[in-house]
N, CA, C and O of each residue as an XYZ file, in Angstrom:
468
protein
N       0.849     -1.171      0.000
C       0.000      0.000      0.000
C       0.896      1.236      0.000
O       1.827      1.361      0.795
N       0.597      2.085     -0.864
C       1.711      3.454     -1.069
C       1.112      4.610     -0.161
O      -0.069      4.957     -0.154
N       2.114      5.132      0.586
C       0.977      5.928      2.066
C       1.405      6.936      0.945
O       2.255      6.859      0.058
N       0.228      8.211      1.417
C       0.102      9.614      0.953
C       1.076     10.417      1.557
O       1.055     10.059      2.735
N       1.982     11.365      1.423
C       2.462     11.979      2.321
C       1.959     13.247      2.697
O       1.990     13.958      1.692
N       1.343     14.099      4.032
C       0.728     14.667      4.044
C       2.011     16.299      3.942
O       3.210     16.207      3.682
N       1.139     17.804      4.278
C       2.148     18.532      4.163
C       3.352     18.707      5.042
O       4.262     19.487      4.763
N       3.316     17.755      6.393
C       4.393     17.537      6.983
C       5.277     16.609      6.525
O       5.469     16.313      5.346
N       5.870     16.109      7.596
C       7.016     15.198      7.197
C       6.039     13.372      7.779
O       6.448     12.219      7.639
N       4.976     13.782      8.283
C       5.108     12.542      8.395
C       3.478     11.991      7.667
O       2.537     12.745      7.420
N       3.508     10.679      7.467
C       2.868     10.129      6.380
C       1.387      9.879      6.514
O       1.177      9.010      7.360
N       0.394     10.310      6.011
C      -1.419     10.045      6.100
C      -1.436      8.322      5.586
O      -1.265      7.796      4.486
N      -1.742      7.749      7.019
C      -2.050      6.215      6.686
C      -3.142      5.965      6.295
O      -3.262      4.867      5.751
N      -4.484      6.923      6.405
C      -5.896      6.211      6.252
C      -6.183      7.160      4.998
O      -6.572      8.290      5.293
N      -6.046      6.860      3.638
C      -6.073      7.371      2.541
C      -7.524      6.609      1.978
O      -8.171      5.830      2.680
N      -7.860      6.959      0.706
C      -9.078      6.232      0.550
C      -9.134      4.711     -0.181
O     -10.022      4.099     -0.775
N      -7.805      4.429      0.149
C      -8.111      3.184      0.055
C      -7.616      2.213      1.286
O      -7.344      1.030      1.084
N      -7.547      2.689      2.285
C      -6.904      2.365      3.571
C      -7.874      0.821      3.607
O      -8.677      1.012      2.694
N      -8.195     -0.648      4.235
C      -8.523     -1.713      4.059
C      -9.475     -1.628      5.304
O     -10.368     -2.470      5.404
N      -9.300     -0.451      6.458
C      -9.534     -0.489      7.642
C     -11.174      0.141      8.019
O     -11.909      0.796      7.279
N     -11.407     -0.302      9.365
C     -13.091      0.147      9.787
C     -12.795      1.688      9.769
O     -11.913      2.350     10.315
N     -13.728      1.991      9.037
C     -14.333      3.180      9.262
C     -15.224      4.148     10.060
O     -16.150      3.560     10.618
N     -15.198      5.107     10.204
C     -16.084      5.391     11.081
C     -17.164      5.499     11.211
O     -17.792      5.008     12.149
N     -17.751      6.325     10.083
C     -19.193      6.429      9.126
C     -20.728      6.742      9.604
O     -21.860      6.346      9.325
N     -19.970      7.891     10.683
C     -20.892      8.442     11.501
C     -21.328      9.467     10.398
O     -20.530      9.495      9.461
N     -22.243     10.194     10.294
C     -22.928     11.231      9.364
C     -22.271     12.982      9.517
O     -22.660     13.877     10.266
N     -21.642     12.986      8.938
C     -20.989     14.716      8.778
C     -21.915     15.724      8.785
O     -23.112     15.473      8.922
N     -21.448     16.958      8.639
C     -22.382     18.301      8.756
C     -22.639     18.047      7.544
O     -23.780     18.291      7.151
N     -21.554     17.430      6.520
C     -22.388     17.935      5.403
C     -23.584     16.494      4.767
O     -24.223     16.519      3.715
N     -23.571     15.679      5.520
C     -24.579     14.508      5.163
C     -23.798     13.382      4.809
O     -24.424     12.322      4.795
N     -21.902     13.302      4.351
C     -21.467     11.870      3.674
C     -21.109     11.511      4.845
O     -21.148     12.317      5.774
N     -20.597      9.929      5.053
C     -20.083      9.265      6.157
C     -18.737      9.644      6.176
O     -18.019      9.714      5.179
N     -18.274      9.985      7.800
C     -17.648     10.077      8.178
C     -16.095      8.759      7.831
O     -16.112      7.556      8.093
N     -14.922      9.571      7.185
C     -13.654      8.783      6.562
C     -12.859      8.296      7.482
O     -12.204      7.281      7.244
N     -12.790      8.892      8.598
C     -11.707      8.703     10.012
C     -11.847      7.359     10.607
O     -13.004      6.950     10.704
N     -10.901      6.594     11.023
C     -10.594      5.193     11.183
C     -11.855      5.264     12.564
O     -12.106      6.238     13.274
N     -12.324      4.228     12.597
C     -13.020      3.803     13.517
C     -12.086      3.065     14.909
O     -11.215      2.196     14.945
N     -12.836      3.984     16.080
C     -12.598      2.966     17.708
C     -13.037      1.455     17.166
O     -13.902      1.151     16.344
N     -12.151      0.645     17.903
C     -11.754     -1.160     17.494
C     -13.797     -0.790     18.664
O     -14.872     -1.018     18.109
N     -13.726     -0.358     19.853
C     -14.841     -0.942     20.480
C     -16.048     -0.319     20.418
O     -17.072     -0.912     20.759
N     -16.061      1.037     19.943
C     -17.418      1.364     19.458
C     -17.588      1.340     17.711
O     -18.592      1.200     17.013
N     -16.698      1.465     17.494
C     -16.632      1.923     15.861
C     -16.830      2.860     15.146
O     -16.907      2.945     13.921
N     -16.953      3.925     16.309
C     -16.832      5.237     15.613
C     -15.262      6.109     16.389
O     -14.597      5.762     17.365
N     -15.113      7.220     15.533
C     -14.034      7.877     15.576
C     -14.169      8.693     17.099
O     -15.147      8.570     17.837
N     -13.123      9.439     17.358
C     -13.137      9.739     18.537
C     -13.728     11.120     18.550
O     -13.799     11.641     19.663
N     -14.170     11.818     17.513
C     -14.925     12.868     17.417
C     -16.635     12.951     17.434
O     -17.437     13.831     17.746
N     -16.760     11.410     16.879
C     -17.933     10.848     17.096
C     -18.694      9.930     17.689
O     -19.573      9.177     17.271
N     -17.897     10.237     19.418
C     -17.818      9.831     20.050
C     -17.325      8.058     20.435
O     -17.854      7.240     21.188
N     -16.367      7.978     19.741
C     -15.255      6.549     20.039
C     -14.319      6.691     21.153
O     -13.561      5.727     21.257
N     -14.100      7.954     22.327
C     -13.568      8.285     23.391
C     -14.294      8.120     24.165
O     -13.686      7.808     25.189
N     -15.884      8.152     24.402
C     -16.637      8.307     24.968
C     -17.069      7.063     26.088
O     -17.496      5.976     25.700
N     -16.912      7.356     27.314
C     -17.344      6.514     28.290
C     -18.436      6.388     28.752
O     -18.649      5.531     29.609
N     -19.208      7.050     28.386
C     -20.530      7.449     28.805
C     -20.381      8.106     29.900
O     -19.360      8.688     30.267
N     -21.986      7.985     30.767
C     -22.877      8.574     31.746
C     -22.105      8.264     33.125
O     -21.884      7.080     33.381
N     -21.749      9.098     33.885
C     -20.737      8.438     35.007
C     -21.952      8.473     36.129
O     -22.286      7.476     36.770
N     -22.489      9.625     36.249
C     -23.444     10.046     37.736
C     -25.006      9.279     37.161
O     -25.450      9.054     36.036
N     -25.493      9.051     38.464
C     -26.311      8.188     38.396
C     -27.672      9.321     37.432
O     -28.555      8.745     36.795
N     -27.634     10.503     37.471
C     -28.084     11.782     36.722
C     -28.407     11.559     35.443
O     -29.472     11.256     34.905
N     -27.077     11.801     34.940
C     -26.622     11.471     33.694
C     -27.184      9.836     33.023
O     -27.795      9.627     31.975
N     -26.831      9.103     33.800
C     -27.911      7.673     33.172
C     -29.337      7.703     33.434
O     -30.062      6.835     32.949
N     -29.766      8.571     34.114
C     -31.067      8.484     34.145
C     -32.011      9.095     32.789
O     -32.977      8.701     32.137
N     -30.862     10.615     32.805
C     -31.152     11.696     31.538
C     -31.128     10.369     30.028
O     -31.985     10.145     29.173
N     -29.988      9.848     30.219
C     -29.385      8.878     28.632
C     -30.606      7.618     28.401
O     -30.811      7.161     27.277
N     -31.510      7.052     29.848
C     -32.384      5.818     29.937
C     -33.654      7.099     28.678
O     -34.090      7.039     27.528
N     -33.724      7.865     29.601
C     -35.053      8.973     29.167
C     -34.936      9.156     27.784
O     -35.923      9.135     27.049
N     -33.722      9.344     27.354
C     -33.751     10.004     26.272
C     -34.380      8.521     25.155
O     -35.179      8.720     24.240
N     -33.859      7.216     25.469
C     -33.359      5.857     24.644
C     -34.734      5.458     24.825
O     -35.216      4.911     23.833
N     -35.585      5.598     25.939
C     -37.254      5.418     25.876
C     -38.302      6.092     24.900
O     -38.453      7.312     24.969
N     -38.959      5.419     24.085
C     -39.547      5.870     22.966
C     -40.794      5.170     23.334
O     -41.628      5.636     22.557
N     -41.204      4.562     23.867
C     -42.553      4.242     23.862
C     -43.167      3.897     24.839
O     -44.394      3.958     24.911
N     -42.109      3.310     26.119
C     -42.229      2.453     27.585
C     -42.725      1.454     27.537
O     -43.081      0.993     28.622
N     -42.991      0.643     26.305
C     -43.458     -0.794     26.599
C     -42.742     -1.853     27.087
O     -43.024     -2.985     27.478
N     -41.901     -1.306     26.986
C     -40.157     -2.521     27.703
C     -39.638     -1.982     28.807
O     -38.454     -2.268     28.984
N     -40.374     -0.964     29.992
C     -39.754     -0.687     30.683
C     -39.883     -1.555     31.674
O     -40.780     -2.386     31.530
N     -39.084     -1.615     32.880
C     -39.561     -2.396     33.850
C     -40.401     -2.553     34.711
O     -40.596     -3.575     35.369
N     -41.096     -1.300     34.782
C     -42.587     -1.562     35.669
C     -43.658     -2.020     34.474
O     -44.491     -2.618     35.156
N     -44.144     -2.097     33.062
C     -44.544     -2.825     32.128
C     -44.055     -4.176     32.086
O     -44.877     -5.084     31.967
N     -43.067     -4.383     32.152
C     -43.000     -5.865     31.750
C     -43.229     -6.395     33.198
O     -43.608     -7.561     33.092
N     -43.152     -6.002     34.576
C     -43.416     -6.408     35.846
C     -44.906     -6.381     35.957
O     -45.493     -7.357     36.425
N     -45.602     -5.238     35.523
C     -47.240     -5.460     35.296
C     -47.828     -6.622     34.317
O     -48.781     -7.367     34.545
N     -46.935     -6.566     33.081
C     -47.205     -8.372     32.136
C     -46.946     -9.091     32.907
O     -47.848     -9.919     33.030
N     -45.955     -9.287     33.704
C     -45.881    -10.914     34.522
C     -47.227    -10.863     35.190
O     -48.120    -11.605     34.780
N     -47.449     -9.982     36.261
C     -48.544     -9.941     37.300
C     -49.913    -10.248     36.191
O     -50.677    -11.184     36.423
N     -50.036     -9.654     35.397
C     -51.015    -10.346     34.585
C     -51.670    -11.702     34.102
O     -52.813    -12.160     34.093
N     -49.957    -12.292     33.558
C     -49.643    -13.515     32.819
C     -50.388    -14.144     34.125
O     -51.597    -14.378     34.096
N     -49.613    -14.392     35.229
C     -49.665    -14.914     36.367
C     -50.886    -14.896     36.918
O     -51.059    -15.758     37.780
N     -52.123    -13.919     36.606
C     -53.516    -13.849     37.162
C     -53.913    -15.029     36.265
O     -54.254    -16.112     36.740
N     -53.859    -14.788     35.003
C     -54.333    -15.562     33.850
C     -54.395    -16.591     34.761
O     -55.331    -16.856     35.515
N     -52.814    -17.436     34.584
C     -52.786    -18.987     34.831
C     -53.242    -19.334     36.130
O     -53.528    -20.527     36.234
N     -53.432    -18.475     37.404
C     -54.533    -19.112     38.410
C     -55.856    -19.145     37.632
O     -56.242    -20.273     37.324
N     -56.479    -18.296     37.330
C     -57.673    -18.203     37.171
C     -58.137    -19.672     36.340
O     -58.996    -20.397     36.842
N     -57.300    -20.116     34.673
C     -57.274    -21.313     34.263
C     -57.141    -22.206     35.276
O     -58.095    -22.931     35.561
N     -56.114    -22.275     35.869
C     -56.047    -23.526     37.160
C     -57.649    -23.505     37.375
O     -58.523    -24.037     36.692
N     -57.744    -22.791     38.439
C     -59.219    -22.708     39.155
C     -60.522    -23.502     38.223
O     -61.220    -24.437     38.615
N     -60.593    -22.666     36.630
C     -61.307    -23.269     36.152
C     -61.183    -24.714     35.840
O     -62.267    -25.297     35.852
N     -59.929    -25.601     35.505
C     -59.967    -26.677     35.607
C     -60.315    -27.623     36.576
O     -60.756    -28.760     36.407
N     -60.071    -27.037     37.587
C     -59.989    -27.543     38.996
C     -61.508    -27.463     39.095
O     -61.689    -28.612     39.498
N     -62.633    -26.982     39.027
C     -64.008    -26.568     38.836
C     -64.924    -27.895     37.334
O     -65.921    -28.612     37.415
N     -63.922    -27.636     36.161
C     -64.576    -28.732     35.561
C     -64.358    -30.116     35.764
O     -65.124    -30.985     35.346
N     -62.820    -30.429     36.710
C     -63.076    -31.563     37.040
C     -63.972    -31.847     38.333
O     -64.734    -32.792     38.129
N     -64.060    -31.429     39.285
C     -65.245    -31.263     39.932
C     -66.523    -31.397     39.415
O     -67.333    -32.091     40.029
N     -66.781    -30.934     38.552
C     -68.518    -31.113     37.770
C     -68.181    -32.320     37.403
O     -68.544    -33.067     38.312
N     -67.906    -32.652     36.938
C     -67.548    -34.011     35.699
C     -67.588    -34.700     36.909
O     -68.763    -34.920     37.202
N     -66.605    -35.247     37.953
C     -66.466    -36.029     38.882
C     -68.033    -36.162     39.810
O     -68.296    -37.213     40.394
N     -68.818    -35.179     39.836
C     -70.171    -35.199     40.475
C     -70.880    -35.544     39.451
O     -71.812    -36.203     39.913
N     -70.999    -35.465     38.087
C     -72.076    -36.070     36.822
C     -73.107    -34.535     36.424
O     -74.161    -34.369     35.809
N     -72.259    -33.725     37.059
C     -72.927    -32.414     36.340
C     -72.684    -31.821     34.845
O     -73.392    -31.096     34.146
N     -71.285    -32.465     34.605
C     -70.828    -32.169     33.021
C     -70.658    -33.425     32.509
O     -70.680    -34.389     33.274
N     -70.494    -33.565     31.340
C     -70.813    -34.915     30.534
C     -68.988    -34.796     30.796
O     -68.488    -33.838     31.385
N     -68.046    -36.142     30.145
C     -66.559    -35.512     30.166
C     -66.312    -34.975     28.868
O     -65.328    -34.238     28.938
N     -66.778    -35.025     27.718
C     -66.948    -34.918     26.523
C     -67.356    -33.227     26.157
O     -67.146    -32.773     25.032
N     -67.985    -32.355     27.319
C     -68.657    -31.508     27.143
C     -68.012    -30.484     26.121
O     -68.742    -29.502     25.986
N     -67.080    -30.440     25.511
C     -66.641    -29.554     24.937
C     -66.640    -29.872     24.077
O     -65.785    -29.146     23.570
N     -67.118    -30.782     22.999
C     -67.044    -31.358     21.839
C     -68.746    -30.971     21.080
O     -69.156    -31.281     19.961
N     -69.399    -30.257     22.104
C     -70.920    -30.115     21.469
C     -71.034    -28.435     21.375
O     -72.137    -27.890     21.396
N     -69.863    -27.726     21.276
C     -69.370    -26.506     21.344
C     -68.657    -26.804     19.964
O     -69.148    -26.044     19.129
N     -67.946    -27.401     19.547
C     -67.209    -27.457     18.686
C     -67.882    -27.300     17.001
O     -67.130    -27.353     16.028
């Protein structure tokens, strides 16, 4: 690979044909960003590939708020679906527990669900 030499003395390695990740975050002016990409986020360090995030518990609260778009996945929703799920399957219990009871006294035929069908 033939490096570019830039106007100093020393040499521009990420030319446009460099083999390497890119960064390809979106510029002011709209093309993807050319600058070698962070190995662990994959963007450049201007676009935020330095970036450690949210340190104070503040700051992650502000970054949760912002990443919430609808709250159907939050955790008091999906803790209200369990409590739900979980009413459901007593309530089925119960009712089974109720048709075998009839059936066992000769109040339901055992078949009874087949004249529904």
């Amino acid at each position: 690979m033939k490096l570019k030499q830039s106007t100093g003395s020393v040499a521009w390695h990420f030319g446009p044909n460099w083999p390497g990740n890119r960064c390809g975050a979106k510029t002011r002016r709209g093309t993807p960003c050319q600058r070698p990409g962070n190995a662990k986020t994959g963007r450049c360090r201007l676009h935020g590939g330095a970036s450690t995030g949210p340190r104070t518990a503040a700051g992650r609260q502000r970054l949760a708020g912002l990443h919430t778009t609808h709250g159907r996945l939050t955790k008091a929703k999906r803790e209200e679906a369990r409590r739900r799920a979980q009413d459901g399957r007593e309530i089925r219990a119960e009712l089974r527990e109720i048709e075998a009871e009839s059936i066992a006294a000769g109040f339901l035929d055992k078949n009874w669900r087949k004249m529904f069908q």
